[in-house]
Each structure stands twice: as structure tokens, then as C-alpha cells.
C-alpha positions as CSV (number, residue, x, y, z in Angstrom):
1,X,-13.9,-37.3,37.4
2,X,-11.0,-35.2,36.2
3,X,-11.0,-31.3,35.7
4,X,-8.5,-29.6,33.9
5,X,-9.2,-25.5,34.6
6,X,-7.3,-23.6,32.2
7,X,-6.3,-19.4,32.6
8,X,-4.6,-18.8,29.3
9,X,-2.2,-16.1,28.3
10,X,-2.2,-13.7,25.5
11,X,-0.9,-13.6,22.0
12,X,2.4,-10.9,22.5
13,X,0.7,-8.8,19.4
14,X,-1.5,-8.5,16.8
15,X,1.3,-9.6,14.4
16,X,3.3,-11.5,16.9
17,X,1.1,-15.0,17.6
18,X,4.1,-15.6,20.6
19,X,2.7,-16.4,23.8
20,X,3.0,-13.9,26.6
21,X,5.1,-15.9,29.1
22,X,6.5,-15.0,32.3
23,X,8.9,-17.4,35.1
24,X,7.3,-16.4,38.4
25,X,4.3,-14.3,39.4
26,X,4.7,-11.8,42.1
27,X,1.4,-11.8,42.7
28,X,-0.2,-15.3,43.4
29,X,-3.2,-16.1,41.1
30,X,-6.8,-16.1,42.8
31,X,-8.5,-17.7,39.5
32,X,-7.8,-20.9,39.1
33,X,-7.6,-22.2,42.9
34,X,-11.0,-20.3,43.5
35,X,-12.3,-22.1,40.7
36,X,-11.4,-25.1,41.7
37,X,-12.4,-24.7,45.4
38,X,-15.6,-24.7,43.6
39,X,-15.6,-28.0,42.6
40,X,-17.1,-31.1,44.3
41,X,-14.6,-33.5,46.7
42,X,-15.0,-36.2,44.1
43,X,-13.2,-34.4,41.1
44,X,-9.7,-34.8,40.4
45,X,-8.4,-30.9,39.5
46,X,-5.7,-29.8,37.7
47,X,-5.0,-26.2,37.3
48,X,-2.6,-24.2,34.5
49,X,-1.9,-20.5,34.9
50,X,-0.4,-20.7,30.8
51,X,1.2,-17.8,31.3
52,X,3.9,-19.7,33.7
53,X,3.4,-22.9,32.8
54,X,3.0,-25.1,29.5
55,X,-0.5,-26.6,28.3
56,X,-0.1,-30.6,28.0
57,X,-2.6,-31.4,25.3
58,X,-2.3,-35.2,25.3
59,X,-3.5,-35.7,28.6
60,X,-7.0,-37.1,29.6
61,X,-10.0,-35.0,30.9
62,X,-13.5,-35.4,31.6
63,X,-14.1,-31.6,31.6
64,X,-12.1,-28.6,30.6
65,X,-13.2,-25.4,32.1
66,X,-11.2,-22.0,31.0
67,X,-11.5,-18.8,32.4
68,X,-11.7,-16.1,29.4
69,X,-11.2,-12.1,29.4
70,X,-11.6,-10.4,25.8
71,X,-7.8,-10.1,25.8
72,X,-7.4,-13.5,26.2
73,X,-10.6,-14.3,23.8
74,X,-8.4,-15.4,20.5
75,X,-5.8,-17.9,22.5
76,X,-9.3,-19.4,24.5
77,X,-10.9,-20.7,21.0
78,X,-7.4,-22.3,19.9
79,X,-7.0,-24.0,23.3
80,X,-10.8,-25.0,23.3
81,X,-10.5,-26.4,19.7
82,X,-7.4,-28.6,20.5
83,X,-9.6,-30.5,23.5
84,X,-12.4,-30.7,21.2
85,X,-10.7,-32.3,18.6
86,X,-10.0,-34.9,20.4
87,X,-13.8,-35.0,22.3
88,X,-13.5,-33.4,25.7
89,X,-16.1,-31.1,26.6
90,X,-15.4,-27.4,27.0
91,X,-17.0,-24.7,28.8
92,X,-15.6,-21.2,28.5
93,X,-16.4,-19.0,31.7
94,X,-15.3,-15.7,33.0
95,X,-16.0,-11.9,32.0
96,X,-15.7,-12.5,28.6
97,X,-18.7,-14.4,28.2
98,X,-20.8,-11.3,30.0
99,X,-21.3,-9.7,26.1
100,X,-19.6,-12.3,23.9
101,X,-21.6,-15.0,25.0
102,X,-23.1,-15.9,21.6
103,X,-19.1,-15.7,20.1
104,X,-17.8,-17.9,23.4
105,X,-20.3,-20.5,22.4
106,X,-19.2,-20.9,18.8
107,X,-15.8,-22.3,20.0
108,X,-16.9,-24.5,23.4
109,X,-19.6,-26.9,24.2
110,X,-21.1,-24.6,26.6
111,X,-20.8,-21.1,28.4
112,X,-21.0,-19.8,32.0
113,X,-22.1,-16.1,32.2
114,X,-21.4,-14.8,35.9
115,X,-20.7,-15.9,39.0
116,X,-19.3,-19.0,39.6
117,X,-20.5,-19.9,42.8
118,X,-23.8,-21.6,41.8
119,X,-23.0,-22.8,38.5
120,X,-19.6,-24.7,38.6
121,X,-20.9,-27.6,40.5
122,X,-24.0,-27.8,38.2
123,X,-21.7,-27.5,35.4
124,X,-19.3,-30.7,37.0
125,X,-22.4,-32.3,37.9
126,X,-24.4,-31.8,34.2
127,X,-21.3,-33.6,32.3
128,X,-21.0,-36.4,34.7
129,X,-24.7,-37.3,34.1
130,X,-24.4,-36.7,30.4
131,X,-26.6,-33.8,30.4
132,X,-24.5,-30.7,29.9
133,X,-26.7,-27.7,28.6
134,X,-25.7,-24.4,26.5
135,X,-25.7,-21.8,28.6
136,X,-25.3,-21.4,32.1
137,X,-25.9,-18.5,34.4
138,X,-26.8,-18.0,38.1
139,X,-30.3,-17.0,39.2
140,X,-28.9,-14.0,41.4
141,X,-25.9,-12.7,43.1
142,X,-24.3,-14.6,45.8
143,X,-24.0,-12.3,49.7
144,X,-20.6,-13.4,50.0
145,X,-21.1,-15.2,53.1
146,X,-19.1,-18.3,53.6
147,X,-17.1,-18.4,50.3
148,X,-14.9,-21.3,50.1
149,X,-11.1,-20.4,50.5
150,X,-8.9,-20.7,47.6
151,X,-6.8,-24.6,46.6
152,X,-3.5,-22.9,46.7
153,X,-2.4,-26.4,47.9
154,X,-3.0,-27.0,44.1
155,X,-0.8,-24.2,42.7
156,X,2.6,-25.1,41.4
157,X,4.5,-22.9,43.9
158,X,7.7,-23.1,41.6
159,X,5.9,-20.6,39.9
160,X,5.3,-18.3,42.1
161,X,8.0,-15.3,43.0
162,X,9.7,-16.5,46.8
163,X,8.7,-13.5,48.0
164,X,4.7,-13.6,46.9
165,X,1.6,-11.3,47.4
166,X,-1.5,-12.9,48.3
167,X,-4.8,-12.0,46.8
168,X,-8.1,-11.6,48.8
169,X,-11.6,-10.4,47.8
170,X,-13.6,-8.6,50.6
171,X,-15.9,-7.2,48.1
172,X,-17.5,-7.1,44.8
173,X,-18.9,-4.8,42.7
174,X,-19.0,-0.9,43.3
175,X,-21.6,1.8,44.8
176,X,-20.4,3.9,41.7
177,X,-21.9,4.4,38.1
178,X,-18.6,6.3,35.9
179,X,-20.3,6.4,32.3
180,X,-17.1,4.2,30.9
181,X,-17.5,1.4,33.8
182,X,-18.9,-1.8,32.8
183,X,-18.2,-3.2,36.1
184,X,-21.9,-2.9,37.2
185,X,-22.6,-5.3,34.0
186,X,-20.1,-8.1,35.3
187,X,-21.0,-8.1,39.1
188,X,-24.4,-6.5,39.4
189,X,-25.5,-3.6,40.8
190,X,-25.7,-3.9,44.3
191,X,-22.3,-3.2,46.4
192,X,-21.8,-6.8,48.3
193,X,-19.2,-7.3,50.9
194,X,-17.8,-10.4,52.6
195,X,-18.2,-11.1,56.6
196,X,-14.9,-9.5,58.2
197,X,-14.6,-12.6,60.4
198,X,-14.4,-14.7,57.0
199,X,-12.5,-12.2,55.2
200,X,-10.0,-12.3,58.5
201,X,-9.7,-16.1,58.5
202,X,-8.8,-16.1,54.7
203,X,-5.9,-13.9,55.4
204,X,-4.6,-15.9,58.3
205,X,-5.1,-19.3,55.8
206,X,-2.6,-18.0,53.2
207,X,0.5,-17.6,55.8
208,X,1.6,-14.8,54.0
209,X,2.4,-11.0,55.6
210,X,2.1,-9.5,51.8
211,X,-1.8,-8.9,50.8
212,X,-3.3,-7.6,48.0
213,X,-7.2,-7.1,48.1
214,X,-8.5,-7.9,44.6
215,X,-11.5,-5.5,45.3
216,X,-13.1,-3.0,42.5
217,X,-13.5,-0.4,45.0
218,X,-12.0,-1.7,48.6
219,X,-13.4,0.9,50.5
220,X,-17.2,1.4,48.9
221,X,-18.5,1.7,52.4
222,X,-16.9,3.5,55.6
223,X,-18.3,1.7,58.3
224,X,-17.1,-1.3,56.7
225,X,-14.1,-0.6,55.8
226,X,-13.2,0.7,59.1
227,X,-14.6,-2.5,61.1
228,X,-11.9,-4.2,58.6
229,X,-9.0,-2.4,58.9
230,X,-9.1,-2.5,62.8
231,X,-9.4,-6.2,62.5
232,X,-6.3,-6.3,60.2
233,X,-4.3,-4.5,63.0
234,X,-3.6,-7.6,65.0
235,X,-2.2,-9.4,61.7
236,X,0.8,-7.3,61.0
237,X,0.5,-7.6,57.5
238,X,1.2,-4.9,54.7
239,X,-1.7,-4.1,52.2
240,X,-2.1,-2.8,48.7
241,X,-5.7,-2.5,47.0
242,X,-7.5,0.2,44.5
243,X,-9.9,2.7,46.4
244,X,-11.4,6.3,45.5
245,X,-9.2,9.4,45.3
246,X,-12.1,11.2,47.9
247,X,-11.5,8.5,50.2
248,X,-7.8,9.7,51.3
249,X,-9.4,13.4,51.9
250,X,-10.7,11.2,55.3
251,X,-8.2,12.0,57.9
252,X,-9.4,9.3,60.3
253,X,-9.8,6.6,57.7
254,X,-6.8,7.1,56.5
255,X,-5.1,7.2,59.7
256,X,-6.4,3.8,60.7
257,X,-5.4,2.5,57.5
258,X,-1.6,3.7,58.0
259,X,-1.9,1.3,60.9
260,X,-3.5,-1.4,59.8
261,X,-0.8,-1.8,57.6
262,X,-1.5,0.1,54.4
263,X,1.4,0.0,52.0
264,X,-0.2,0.9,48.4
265,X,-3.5,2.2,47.0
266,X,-3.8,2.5,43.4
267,X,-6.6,5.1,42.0
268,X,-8.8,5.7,39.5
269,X,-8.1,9.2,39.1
270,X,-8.6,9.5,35.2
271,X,-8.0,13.1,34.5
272,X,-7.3,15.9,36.7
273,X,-9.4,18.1,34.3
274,X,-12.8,19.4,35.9
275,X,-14.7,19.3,32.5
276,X,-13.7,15.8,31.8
277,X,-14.5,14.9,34.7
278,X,-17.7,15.9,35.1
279,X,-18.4,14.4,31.9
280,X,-17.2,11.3,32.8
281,X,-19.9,11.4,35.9
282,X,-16.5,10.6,38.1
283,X,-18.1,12.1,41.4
284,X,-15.4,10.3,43.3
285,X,-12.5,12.4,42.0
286,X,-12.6,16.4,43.3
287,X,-10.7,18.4,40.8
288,X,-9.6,21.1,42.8
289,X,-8.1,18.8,45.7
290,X,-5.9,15.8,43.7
291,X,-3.2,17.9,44.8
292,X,-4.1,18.2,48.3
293,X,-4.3,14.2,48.1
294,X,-0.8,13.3,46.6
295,X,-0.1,16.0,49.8
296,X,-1.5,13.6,52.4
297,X,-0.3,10.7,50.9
298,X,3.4,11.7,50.9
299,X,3.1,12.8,54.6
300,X,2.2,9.6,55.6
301,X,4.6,7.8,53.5
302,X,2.3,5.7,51.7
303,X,2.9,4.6,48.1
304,X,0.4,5.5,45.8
305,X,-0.7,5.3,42.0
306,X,-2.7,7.0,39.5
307,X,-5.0,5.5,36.9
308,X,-5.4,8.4,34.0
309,X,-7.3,7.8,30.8
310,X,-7.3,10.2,27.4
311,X,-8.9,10.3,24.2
312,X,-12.1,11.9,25.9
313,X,-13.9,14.1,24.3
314,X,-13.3,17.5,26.2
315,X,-9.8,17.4,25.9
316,X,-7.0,18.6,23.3
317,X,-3.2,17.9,23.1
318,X,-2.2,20.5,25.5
319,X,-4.2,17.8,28.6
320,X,-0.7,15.4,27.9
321,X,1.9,17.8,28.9
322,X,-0.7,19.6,31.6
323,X,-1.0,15.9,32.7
324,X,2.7,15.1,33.0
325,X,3.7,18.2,34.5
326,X,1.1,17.9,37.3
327,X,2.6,14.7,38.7
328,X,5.6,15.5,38.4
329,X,5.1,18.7,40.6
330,X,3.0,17.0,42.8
331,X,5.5,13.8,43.4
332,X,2.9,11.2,42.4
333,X,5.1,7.9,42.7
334,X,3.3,6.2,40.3
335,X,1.0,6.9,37.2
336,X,-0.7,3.8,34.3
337,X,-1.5,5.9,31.2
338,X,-4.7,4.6,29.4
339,X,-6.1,5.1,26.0
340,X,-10.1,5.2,26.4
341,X,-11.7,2.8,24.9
342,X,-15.6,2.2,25.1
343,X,-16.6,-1.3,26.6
344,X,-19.4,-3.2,25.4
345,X,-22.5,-3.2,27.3
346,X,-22.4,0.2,28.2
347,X,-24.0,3.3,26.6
348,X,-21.3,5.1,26.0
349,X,-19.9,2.2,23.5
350,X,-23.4,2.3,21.6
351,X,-23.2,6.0,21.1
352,X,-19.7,5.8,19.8
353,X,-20.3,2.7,17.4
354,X,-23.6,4.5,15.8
355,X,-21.3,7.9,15.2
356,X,-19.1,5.2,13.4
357,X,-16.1,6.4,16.2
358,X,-14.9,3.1,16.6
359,X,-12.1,2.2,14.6
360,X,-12.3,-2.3,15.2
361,X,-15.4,-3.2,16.6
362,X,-14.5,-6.5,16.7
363,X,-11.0,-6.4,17.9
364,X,-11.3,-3.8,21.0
365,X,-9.3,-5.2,23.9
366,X,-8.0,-8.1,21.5
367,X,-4.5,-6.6,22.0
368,X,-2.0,-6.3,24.5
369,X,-0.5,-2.6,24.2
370,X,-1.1,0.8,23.4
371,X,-3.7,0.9,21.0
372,X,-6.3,3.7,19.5
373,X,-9.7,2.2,19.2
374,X,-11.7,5.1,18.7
375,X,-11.5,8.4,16.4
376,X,-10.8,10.9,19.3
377,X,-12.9,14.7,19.1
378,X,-9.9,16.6,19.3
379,X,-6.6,15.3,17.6
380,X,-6.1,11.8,15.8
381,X,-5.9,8.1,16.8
382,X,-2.2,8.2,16.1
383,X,-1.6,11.3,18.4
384,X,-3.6,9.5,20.4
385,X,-1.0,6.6,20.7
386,X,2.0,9.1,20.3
387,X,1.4,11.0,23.3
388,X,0.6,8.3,26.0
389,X,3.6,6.5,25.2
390,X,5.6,9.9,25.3
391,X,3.9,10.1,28.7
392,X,5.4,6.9,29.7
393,X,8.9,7.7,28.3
394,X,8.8,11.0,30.4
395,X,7.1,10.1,33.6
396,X,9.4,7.2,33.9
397,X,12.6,8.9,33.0
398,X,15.7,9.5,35.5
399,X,15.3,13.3,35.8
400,X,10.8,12.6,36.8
401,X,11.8,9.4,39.0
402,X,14.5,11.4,40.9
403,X,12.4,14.4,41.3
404,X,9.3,12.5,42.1
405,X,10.2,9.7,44.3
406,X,11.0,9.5,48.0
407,X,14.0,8.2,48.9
408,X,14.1,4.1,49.1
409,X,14.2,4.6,53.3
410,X,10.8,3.1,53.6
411,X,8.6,-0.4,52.8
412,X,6.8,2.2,51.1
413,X,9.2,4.5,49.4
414,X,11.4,1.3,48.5
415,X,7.8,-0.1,47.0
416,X,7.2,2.9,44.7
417,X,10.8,2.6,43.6
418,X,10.3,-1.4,42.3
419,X,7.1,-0.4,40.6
420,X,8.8,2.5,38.6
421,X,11.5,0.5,37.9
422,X,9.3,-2.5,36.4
423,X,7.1,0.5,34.3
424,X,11.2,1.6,32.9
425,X,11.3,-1.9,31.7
426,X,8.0,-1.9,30.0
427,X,8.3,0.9,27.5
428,X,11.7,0.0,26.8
429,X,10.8,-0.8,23.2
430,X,8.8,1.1,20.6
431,X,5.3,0.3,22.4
432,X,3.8,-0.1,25.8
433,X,2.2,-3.3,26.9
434,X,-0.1,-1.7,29.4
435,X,-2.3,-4.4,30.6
436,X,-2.5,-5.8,34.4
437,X,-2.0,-9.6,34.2
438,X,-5.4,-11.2,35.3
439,X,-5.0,-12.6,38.7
């Protein structure tokens, strides 16, 4: 039986149908060899990361799976319809089927909501036997215990960067409930994390010394995370992953992650206003101490990275300069400016659809780039827009990075450097692209 698994790319623009191509990925994709460790001994796989490599459209398959997000969504259906066409069965997985389901299936034979874990091999085995149903979803959530490691043997390593990043899940899901998260929706809401002995042996499988753990909220429980990072102390590797900003007020957790290896954490700090906040129900972010963490963070030469969000409710034009001259003052090496916008599934985008606040329904998250999607409480979309690409321009400007940065002495410092200099690169035109590649 032969499997073609499919992780598309994305359309450059709303009015640019170009692909969104890159050579080499820095970061090796987790995706599609997951996926396809998923798959029974029998099938023949082939995998396509499109954004690297081309789609061959004449070649034969039994089965074509493809992993969708909502930015992806539009260049999914046109794959999908091109296999179709010529009779090969479809199934569109991934997050996007979580509240698109009903749109997933207008374009594919059938849909897998969830985890894959369960329903991949019942997916393989349901076309094989001619049987291959609608809609496919596990019963429950999978513990995490003996996960399959990743076909990277599969990957076509001519596009991957010669100086690559592993990616590793220890956990999924997150112990917190911010009012704009969705991610309780995707992954349940129980915090599940993987055996450290397994997540340890994963590590060792890749052969690589540069690890990046694909986690929502890497350190979601202590004791955990501490039984982990002492394990990782005998691998020598350097580490990057996203944790809470409360997390690095933890002297001896953070200690113990300087020696295990820690080389960047990226945070979802989203404002450094109390009121919003509060609002937001972002318990994990003290106000009145971000300072004091940038602080710590320098001191122990770790490179670091803020995740800030506007177009809330509680705050005026006056938040985008308060914002940028904050992190400037307080030498935060890196910042990702984010426009809010509501995600389906969530209350928040109900009570914002019913006010009539959003401005495309249909196409939120369609688009790579800066983009308004709501009617913000306090100044327009378009200010909206104007301002966090301003905030770009500035942050990222010679005079900020100078005064900012550390100097390039470190693994660390020299990190921070790199990533500033790829953000430079970004907003070099008239717009920001401002999404993270899917992995």
C-alpha cells in the first residue's frame, strides 16, 4: 500500500497565489515523520514538506493524508482536489479540522479530528479494506507513554539546514486557561507529559546536540520538569523551548536549567499592562516583575524572547510606544509583535462575532502577515496594523539592536543576534509575515 503524507505551504498573500517556499529548514520538521511513524510496517510512505520541496501530481497512491492548519486551509483543498480528480482518496487531518471539520470535509474523502495516535492506522487500515468512513476521531487522549519515534530516515535531508535543530515533544497541552487560548480545544484539557526515560532516548535517536522542545508550555509542572532537565545534563546538548514568564522568577529551576543546557526560551508575555492582563486571565505573567525577569535572564546569559499581542480592549495607542520603550530599556533580545485575533472555539470569538467586531469571519488566519481581523475598542483596524509593524521597524532597528543586545561572545548572545538579524529581514518590505512555520 503506498502513502503519500502531504504538509503544504501557504499562499505568499491574499493577492499573491505564490507559494511560500524556502531552500533548507533550520528546524527539522516533526510532522510528517511522526505521521508516518504512525503507519503500519506494510505501507510504502512518502513524505513532502511543500514548502521545500515540489508536489509530483502524476504519481500513484493508495492514500493521501495532509496535515492542515487554517493558514494552510485554502492551498489543502487545491492539493486535495488534484488527487481526487484523478480518484485517490483523501483525508485532511491536523488542527484545522478541530472547528472546520464540516469545511475540511467538503474538499476530502474524509477527516481526522485529533490525535493521531489511534486513528492513522484505522484510517490505512479502513481504505485498504474498502471501507473508509467520514469522520474520524479518537475515543480519548493518548498518556504519552511509548510514542513511536519520528521516520527521519524518510526526510530528504538535502533539505534540511547542515547545521539543524531537532524537534521533541515532552508534553501536550497546558495546566493554563488564558481566555484567547484555544489550545485546551486541540489537545484536551488535562496537562499530559511523556516518560523522561522515553523523552531521553528520543533525544539520543536524533544524533543531534541542537534541541528544540515542540512543547505548548515545557515546564507546566516543576517536579517534572526538574526530573528532566537533570536527565538532559549528561547529553551536552543546547535547548530552546516556550515556557511561562513566572517560571524564570524560580531561582533553582532556573539554575538547573542553565546547566542542562538551556540556550533559549521564548514567552508568552502578551502585554506588560496589569489591566490587560488581568483581563486576559494571564495569571502566569506578574506585571510588576517582567522587569525583574529580562534581569535574571541577562545575568545568566540566556537568550530570551517575548510574545506580545495588541488590539485588546483595555488598551489605547499610547500601550505601542510604552511597549517598545520597555524592551528596549530592559534589553529584551527578542520580541514577535501579534495582532489579536479571536480563535474559533473559544468564547471570546463568539462574543466578538455577535458584537459584529469581526471584520472576515471566514478568512481569520487565512493569511500570512500582519493583518486586522477585528474592530479594536480603542483606535482602528488600520492603526491597528500601522503600529505593530512600526514596532517591528523600531525594535529591530540598528540603534534598539545595539542598545539591546549583548555582545555576540556567547552560544547565547551570538543566538539572539541570528534571530534579530532574520526578524531585520522580515519586515524589510511594506508588511510583516509574522507567522512560525509549522514544524
Amino acid at each position: 500500500m503506498r502513502v503519500h503524507i502531504i504538509q503544504p505551504t501557504h499562499f505568499a498573500g491574499q493577492f499573491d497565489r505564490r507559494l511560500y517556499k524556502s531552500s533548507r529548514r533550520a528546524l527539522v520538521p516533526l510532522t510528517l515523520p511522526y505521521l508516518a511513524s504512525l503507519c503500519p510496517d506494510y505501507v510504502e510512505i512518502t513524505l513532502t514538506d511543500e514548502q521545500t520541496q515540489q508536489l509530483d501530481f502524476s504519481r500513484d497512491y493508495d492514500l493521501v493524508l495532509i496535515t492542515s492548519t487554517i493558514l494552510t486551509s485554502f492551498r489543502v483543498y487545491e492539493i486535495a482536489s488534484k488527487y481526487r480528480q484523478r480518484g485517490i482518496p483523501v483525508v485532511i487531518g491536523g488542527p484545522h479540522c478541530t472547528f472546520y471539520g464540516d469545511e475540511a470535509l467538503k474538499h476530502a474523502d474524509a477527516i481526522a479530528i485529533g490525535e493521531g495516535e489511534t486513528t492513522v492506522p484505522v484510517i490505512i487500515e479502513d481504505v485498504a479494506a474498502g471501507r473508509l468512513k467520514k469522520r474520524y476521531r479518537p475515543d480519548g487522549m493518548h498518556d504519552l507513554k511509548g510514542l513511536p519515534f519520528p521516520r527521519y530516515d524518510l526526510l530528504d535531508y538535502r533539505t534540511i539546514s547542515r547545521i539543524p535543530t531537532y524537534a521533541v515533544q515532552t508534553t501536550r497541552g497546558c495546566p493554563y486557561r488564558c481566555h484567547f487560548c484555544a489550545e485546551r480545544f486541540h489537545l484536551g484539557e488535562r496537562y499530559r507529559m511523556r516518560p523522561v526515560e522515553e523523552v531521553v532516548e528520543e533525544i539520543k535517536a536524533t544524533g543531534c546536540r541542537q534541541i528544540f522542545f515542540a512543547d505548548s508550555t515545557f515546564a507546566g509542572k516543576r517536579s517534572r520538569t526538574m526530573e528532566l532537565m537533570e536527565a538532559l545534563i549528561p547529553l551536552k546538548i543546547r535547548w530552546s523551548t516556550l515556557w511561562n514568564v513566572h517560571r524564570c522568577l524560580d531561582s533553582e529551576l532556573m539554575e538547573l536549567a542553565r546547566r542542562s543546557g538551556l540556550l533559549h526560551i521564548n514567552m508568552g508575555v502578551e502585554s506588560i499592562s496589569a489591566a490587560t492582563l488581568k483581563d486576559m486571565n494571564k495569571k502566569t505573567t506578574p506585571a510588576d516583575r517582567i522587569s525583574e525577569v529580562a534581569a535574571i535572564l541577562n545575568r545568566l546569559d540566556v537568550s530570551f524572547s517575548f510574545n506580545l499581542i495588541f488590539g485588546w480592549d483595555t488598551e489605547t495607542l499610547e500601550d505601542f510606544d510604552t511597549t517598545l520603550n520597555f524592551l528596549i530599556q530592559n534589553r529584551v533580545h527578542v520580541a514577535f509583535f501579534n495582532v489579536f485575533s479571536p480563535h474559533r472555539g473559544t468564547a471570546i470569538y463568539d462574543e466578538y462575532l455577535e458584537a459584529g467586531r469581526l471584520i472576515d469571519p471566514y478568512n481569520m488566519g487565512r493569511w500570512p502577515g500582519i493583518i486586522a481581523e477585528i474592530y479594536p475598542k480603542n483606535y482602528s483596524p488600520a492603526e491597528l496594523e500601522q503600529n505593530v509593524i512600526r514596532l517591528y521597524r523600531e525594535f529591530y532597528s540598528w540603534p534598539s539592536m545595539l542598545e539591546r543586545l549583548p555582545r555576540p561572545l556567547t552560544k547565547s548572545a551570538m543566538a539572539s543576534w541570528f534571530m534579530n538579524l532574520q526578524e531585520r529581514k522580515l519586515y524589510s518590505g511594506q508588511t510583516h509575515r509574522a507567522n512560525f512555520d509549522g514544524i
